[in-house]
N, CA, C and O of each residue as an XYZ file, in Angstrom:
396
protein
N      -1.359     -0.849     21.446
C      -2.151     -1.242     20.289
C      -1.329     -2.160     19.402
O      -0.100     -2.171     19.473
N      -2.219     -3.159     18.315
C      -1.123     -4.231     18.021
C      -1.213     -3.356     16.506
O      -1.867     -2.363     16.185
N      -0.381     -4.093     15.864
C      -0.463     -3.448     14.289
C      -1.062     -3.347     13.785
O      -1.089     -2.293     13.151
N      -2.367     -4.580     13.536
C      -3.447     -4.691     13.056
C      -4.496     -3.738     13.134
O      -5.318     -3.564     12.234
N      -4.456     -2.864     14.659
C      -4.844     -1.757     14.748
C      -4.489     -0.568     13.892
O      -5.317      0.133     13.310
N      -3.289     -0.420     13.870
C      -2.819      0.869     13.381
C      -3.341      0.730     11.647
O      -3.961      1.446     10.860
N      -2.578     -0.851     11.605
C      -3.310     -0.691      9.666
C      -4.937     -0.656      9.841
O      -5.512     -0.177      8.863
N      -5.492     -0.937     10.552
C      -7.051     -0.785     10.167
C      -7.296      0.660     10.530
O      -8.062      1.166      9.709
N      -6.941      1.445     11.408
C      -6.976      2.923     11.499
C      -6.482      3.737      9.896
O      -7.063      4.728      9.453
N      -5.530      3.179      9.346
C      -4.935      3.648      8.250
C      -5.577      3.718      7.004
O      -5.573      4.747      6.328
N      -6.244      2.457      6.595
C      -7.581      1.905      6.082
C      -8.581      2.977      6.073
O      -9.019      3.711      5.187
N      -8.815      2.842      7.362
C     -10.207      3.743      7.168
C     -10.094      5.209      7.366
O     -11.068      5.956      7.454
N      -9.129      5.501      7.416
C      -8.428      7.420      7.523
C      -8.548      7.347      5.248
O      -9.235      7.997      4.460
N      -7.693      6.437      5.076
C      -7.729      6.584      3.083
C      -8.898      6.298      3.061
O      -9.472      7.358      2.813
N      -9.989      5.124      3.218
C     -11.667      5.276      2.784
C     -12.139      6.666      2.922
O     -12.519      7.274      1.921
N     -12.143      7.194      4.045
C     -12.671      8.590      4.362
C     -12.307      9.430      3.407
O     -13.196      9.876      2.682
N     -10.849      9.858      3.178
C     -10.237     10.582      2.432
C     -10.253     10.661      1.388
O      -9.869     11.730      0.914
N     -10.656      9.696      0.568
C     -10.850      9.594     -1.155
C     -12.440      9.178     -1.042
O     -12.894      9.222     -2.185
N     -13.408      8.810     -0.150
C     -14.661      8.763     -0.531
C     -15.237     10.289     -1.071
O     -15.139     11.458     -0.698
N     -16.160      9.242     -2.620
C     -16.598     10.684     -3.623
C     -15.371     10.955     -4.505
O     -15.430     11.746     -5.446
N     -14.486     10.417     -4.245
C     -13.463     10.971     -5.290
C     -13.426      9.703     -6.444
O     -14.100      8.674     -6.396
N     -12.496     10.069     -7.429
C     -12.822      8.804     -8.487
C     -11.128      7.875     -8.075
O     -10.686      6.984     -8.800
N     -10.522      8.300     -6.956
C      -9.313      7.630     -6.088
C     -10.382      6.085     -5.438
O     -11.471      6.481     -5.023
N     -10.243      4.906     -5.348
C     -10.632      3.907     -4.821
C      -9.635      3.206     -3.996
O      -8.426      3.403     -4.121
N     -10.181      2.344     -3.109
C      -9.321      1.354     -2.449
C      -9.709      0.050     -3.002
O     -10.931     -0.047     -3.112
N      -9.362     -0.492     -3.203
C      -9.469     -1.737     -4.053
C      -8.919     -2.597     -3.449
O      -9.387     -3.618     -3.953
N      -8.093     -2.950     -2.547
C      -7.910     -4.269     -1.597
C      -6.761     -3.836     -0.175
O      -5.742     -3.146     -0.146
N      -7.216     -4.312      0.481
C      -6.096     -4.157      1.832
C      -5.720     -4.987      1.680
O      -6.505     -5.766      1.139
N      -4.462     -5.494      1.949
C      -3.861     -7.517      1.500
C      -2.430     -7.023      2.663
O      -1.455     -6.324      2.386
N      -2.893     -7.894      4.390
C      -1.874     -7.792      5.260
C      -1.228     -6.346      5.774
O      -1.518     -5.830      6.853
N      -0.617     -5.979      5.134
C      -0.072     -4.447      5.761
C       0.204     -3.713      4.744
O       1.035     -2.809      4.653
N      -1.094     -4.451      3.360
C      -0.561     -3.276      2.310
C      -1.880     -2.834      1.881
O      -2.759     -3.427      2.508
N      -2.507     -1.656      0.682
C      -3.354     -1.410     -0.001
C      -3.325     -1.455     -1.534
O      -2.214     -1.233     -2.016
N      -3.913     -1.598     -2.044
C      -3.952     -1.498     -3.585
C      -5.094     -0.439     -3.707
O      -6.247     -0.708     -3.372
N      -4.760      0.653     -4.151
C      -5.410      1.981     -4.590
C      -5.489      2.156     -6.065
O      -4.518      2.050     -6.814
N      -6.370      2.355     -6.335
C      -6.499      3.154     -7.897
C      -7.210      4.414     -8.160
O      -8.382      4.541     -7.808
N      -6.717      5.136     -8.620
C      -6.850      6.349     -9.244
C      -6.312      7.072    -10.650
O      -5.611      6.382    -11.391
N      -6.542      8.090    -10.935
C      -6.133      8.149    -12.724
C      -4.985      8.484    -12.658
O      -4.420      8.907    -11.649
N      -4.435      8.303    -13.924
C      -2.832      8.045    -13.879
C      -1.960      9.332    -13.165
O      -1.027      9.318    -12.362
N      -3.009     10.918    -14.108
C      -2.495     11.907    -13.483
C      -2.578     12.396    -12.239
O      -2.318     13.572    -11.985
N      -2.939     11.549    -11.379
C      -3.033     11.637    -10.073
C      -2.277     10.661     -9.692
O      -2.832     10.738     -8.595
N      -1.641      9.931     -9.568
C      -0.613      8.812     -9.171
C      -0.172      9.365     -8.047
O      -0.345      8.882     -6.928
N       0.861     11.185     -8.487
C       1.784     11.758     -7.463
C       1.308     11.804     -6.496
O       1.690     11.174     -5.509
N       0.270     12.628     -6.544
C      -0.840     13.266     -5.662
C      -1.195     12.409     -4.539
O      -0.872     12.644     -3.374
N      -2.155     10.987     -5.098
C      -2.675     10.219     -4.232
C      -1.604      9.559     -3.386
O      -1.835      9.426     -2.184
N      -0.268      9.065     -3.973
C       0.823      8.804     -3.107
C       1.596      9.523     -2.288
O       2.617      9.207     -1.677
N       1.063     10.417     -2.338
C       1.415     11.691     -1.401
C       0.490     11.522     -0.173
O       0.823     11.064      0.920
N      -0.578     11.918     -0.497
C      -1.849     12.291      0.625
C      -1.694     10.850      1.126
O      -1.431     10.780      2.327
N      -1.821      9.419      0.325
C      -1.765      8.323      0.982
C      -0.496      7.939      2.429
O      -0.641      7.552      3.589
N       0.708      8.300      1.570
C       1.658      8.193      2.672
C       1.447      9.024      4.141
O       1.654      8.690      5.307
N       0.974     10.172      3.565
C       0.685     11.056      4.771
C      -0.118      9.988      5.650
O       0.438      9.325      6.525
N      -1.515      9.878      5.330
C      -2.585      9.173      6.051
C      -1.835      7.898      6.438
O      -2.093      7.650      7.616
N      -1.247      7.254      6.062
C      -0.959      6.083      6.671
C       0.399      6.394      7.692
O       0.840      5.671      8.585
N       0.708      7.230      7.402
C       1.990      7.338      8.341
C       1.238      8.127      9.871
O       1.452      7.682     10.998
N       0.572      9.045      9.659
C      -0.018      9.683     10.735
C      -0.723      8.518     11.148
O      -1.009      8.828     12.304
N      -1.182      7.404     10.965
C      -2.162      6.568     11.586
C      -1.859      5.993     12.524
O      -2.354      5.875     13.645
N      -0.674      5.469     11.856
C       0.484      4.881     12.775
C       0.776      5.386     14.281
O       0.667      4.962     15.432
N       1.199      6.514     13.613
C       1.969      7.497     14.663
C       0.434      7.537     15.962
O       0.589      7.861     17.139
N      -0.641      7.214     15.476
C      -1.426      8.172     16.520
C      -0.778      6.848     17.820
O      -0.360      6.876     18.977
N      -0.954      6.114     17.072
C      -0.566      4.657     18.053
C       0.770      4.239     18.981
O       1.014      3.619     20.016
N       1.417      4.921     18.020
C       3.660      4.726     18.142
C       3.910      5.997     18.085
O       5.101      6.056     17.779
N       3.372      7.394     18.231
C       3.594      8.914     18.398
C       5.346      8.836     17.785
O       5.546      9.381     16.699
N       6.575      8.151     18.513
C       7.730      8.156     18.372
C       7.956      7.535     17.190
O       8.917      7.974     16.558
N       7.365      6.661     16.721
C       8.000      5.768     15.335
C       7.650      6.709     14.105
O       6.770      7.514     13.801
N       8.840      6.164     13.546
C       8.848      7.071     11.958
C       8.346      6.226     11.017
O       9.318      6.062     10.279
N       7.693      5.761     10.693
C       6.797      4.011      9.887
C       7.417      4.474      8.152
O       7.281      5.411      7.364
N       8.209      3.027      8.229
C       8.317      3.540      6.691
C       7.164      3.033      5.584
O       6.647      1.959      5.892
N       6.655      3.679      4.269
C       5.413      3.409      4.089
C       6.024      3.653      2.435
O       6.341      4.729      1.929
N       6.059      2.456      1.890
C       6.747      1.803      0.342
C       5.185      2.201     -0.385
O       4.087      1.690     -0.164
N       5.473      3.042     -1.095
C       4.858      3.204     -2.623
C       4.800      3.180     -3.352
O       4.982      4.331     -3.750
N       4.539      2.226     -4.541
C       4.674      1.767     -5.993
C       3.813      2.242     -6.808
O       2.796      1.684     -7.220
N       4.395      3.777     -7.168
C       3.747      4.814     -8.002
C       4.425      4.947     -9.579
O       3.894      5.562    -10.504
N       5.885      4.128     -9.653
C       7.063      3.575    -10.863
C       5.795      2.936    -11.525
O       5.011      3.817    -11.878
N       5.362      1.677    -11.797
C       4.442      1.016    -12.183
C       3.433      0.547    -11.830
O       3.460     -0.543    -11.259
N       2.128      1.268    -12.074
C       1.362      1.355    -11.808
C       0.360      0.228    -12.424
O      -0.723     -0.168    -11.992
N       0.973     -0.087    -13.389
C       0.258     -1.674    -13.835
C       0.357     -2.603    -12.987
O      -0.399     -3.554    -13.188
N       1.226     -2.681    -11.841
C       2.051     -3.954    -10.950
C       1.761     -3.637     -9.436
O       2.282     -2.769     -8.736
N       0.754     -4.605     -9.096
C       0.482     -4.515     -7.488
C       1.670     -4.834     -6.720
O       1.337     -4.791     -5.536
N       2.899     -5.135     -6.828
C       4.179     -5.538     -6.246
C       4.727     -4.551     -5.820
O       5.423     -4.016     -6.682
N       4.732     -3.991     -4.738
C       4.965     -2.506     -3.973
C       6.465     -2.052     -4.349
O       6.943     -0.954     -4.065
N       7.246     -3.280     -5.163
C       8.982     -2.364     -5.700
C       8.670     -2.394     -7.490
O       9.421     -1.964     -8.366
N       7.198     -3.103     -7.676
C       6.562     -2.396     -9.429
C       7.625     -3.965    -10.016
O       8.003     -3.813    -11.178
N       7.945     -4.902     -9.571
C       8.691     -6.007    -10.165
C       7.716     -7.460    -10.691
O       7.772     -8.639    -10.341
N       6.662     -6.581    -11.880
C       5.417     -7.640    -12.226
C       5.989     -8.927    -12.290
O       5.179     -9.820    -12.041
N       7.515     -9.418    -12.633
C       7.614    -10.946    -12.866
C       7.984    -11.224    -11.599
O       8.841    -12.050    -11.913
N       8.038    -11.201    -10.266
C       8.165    -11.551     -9.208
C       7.791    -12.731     -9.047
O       8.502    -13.492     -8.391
N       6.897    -13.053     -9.461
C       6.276    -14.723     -9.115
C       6.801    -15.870     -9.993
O       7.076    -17.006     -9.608
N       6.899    -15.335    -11.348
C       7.727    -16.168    -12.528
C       9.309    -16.481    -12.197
O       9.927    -17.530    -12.380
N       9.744    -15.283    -11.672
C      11.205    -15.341    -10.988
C      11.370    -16.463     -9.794
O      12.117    -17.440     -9.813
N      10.494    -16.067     -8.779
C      10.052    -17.299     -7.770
C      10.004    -18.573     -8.416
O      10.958    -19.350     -8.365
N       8.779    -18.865     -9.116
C       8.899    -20.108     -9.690
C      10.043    -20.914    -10.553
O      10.239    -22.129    -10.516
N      10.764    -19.922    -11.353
C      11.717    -20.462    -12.153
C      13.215    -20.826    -10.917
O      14.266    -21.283    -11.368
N      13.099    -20.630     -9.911
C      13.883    -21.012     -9.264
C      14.158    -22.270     -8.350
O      13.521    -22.733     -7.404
N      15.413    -22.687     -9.005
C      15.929    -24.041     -9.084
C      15.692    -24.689     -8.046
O      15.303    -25.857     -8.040
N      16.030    -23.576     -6.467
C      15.888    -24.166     -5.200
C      13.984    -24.213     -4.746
O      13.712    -24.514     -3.584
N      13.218    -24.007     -5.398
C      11.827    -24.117     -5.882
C      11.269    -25.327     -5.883
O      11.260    -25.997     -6.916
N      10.753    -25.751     -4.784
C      10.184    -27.466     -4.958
C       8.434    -27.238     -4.428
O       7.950    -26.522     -3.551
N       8.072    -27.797     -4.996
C       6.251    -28.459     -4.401
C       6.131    -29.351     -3.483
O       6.293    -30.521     -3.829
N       5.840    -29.075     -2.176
C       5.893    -30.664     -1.925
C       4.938    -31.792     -2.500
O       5.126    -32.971     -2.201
């Protein structure tokens, strides 16, 4: 199975799992998700989430241990290490050209 598999298995294991709940998926973007849920649930959902996405994996790679980055630190910041100026940092950099 190619990866694309395993993340779309992963996908739809978290839809299932938080449908009816006030937990949402709010964008898949490449091999990541953007989830929202209320703040006091942050732990929680990054818990059950890692689970589900790591077992998804596995049904595919049984042997692989998938590492699965959660940015539950800042929760204002879709940037999975929570580093909102990431792009300003990018841009302000010197070696930084347009063609």
């Amino acid at each position: 199975a190619a990866a694309g598999v395993a993340f779309r298995e992963a996908v739809v294991r978290l839809y299932q799992h938080f449908r009816g709940t006030t937990t949402k998926l709010i964008l898949p973007v490449h091999d990541a998700v953007v989830i929202e849920c209320d703040c006091d649930q942050i732990d929680r959902v990054a818990a059950e989430a890692h689970s589900l996405m790591t077992d998804a994996v596995r049904k595919y790679y049984p042997a692989l241990q998938p590492r699965v980055d959660i940015n539950a630190a800042v929760p204002s910041c879709w940037n999975k290490d929570g580093h909102a100026d990431s792009l300003d940092r990018f841009l302000a950099n010197p070696l930084y050209k347009l063609a």
